[in-house]
C-alpha positions in Angstrom: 9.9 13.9 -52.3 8.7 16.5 -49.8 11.5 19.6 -49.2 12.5 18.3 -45.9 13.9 15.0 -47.7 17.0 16.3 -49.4 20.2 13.9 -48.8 21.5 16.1 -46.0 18.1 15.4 -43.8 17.9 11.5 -44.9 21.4 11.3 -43.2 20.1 13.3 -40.3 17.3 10.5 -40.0 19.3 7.7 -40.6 21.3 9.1 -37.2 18.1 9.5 -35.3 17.2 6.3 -36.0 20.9 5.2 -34.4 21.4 3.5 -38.1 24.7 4.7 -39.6 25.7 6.9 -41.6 25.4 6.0 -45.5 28.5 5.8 -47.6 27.0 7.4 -50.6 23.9 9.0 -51.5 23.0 8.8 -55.5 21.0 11.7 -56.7 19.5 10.7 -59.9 18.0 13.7 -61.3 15.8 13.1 -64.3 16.3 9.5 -65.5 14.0 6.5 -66.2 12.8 4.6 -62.8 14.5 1.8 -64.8 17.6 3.2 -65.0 17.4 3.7 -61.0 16.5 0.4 -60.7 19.2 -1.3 -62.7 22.0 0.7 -60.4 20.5 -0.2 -56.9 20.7 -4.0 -57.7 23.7 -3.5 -59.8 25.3 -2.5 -56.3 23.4 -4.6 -53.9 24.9 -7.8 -56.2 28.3 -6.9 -54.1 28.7 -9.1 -50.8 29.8 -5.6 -49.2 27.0 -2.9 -50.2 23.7 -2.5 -49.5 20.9 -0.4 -51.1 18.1 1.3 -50.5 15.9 3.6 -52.8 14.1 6.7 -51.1 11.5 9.4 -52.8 9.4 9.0 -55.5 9.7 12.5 -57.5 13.2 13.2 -56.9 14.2 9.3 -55.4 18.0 9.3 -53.9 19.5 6.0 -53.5 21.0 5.3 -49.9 24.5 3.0 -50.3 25.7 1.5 -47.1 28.0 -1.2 -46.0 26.6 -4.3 -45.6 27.3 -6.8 -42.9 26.9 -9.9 -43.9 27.8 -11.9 -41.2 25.4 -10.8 -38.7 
């Protein structure tokens, strides 16, 4: 992950791509990619999140709330 991608800037992007702002950003730090990806579906099994993982050196996981209905 280049320096311009730290969790402050990806919510700057996800506003200047008129998506809203995440409820959580997840900073992993140094564990397994395994790990990582055992937590995003862990939280994208709920009916009212949604996940998304970002980065590949220093990935972040992006949680928002999902809508379901639409």
């Amino acid at each position: 992950m280049s320096d311009d991608d730290t969790p402050a800037r990806v919510a700057q992007q996800s506003q200047a791509t008129k998506q809203p702002d995440p409820e959580a950003i997840v900073e992993f730090g140094d564990v397994d990619a395994e790990f990582r990806q055992l937590v995003a579906e862990t939280l994208e099994t709920s009916e009212f999140l949604s996940t998304e993982l970002l980065g590949s050196e220093d990935p972040v996981l992006i949680v928002e709330e999902a809508d379901r209905d639409g």
